[in-house]
C-alpha positions as a Markdown table, in Angstrom:
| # | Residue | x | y | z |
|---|---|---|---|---|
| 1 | Unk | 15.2 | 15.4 | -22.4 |
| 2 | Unk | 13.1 | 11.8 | -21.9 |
| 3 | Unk | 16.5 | 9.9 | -21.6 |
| 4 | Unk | 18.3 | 12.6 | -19.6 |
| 5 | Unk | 15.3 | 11.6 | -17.0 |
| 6 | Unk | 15.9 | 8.4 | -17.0 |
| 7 | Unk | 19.3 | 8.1 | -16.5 |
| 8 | Unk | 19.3 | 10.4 | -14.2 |
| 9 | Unk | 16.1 | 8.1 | -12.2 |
| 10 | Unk | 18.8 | 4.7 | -13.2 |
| 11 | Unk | 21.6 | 6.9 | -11.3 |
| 12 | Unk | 19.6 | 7.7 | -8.0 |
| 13 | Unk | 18.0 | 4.5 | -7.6 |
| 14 | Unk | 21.5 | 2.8 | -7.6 |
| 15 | Unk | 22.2 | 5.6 | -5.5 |
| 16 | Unk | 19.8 | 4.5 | -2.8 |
| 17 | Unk | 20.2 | 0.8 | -3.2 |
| 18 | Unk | 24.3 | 1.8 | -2.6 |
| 19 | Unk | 23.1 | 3.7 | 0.6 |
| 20 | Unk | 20.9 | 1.2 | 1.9 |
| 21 | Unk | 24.2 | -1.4 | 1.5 |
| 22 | Unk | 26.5 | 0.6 | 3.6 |
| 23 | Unk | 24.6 | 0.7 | 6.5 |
| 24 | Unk | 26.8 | -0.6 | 9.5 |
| 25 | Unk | 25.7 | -3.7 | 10.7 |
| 26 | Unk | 25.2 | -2.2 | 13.9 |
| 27 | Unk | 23.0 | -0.1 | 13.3 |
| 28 | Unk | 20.5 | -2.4 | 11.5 |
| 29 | Unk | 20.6 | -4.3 | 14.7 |
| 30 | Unk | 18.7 | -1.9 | 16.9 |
| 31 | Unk | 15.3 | -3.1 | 18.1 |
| 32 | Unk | 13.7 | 0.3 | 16.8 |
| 33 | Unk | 14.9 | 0.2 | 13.1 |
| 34 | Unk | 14.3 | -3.2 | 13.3 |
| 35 | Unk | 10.6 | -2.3 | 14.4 |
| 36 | Unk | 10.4 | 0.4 | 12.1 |
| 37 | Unk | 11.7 | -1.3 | 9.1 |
| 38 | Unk | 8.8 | -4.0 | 9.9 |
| 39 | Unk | 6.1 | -1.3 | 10.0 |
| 40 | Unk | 7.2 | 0.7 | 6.5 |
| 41 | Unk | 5.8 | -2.2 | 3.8 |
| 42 | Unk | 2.5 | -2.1 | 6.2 |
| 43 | Unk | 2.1 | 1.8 | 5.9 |
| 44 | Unk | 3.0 | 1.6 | 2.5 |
| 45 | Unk | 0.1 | -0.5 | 1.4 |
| 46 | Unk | -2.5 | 1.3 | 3.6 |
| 47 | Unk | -1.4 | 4.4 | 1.8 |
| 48 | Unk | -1.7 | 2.6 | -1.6 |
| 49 | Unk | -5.2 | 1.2 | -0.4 |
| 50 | Unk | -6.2 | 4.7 | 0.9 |
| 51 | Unk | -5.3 | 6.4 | -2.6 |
| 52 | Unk | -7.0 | 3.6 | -4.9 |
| 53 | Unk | -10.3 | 4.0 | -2.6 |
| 54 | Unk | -10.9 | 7.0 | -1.5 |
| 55 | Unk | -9.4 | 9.1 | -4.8 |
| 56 | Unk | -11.0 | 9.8 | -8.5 |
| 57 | Unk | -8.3 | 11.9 | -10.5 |
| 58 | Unk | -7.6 | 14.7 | -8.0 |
| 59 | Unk | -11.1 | 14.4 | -6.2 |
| 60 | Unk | -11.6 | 12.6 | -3.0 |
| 61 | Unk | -15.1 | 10.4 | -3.3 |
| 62 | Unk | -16.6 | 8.0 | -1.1 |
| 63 | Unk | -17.9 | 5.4 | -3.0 |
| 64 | Unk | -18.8 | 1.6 | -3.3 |
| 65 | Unk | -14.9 | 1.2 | -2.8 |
| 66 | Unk | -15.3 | 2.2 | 0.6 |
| 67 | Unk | -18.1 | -0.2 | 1.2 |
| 68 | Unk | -15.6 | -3.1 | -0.2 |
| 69 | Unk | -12.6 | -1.6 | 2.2 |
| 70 | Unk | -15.2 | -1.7 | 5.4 |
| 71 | Unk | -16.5 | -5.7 | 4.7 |
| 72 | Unk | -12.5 | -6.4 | 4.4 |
| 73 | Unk | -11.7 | -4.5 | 7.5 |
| 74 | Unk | -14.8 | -6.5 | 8.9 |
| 75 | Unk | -13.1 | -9.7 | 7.8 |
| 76 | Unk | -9.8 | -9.4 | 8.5 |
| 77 | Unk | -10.8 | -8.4 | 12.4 |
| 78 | Unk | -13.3 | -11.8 | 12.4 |
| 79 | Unk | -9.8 | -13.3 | 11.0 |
| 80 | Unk | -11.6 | -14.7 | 7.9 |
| 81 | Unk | -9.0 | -16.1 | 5.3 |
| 82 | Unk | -7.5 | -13.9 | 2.5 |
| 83 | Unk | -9.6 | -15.4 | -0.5 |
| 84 | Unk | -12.9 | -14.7 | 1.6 |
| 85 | Unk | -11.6 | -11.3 | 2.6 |
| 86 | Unk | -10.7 | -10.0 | -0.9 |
| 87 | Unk | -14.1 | -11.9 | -2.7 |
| 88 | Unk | -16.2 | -10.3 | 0.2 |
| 89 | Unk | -14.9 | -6.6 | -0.8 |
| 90 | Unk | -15.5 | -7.5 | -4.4 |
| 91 | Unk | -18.7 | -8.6 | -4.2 |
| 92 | Unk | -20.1 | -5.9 | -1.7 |
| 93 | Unk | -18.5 | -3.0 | -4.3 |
| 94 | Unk | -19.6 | -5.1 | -7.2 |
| 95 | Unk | -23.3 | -5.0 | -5.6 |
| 96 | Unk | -23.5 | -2.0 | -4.5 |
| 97 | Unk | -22.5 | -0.6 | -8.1 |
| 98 | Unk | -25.2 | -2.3 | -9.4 |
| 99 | Unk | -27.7 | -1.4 | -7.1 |
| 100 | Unk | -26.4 | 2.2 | -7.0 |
């Protein structure tokens, strides 16, 4: 049963990849799919980010995680560089799990 899964996971993801080649030409060209096609990795990784911070199992918390996501949300809009961004989450969930 374990292999029959995977196979059939091997055959749809080929599937898709196939799909995604036989797109016309012209229709990748279009200013909206181009737009869109921009936009999905984005959405993807808030939706990762949203899962990882604001889930526990199958609860929802709010937690020193969401502390961390605010100070990086606060960074990123003063335009602060990546490595201070991501080690100013850390140490604000790092702190307040210590304090808390």
């Amino acid at each position: 049963m374990t292999w029959a899964a995977v196979l059939a996971g091997a055959a749809g993801c080929y599937l898709l990849k196939l799909a995604g080649l036989s797109v016309p030409a012209s229709v990748l060209e279009r200013p909206v799919v181009r737009r869109v096609a921009g936009l999905i990795p984005v959405a993807l990784l808030s939706a990762l980010v949203a899962v990882q911070v604001f889930s526990d199992g199958h609860r929802l918390v709010v937690d020193e995680r969401a502390a961390g996501l605010a100070v990086a949300a606060g960074l990123l809009l003063l335009r602060a560089p990546f490595l201070v961004v991501v080690f100013g989450a850390a140490v604000t969930a790092a702190l307040l799990r210590l304090v808390l």
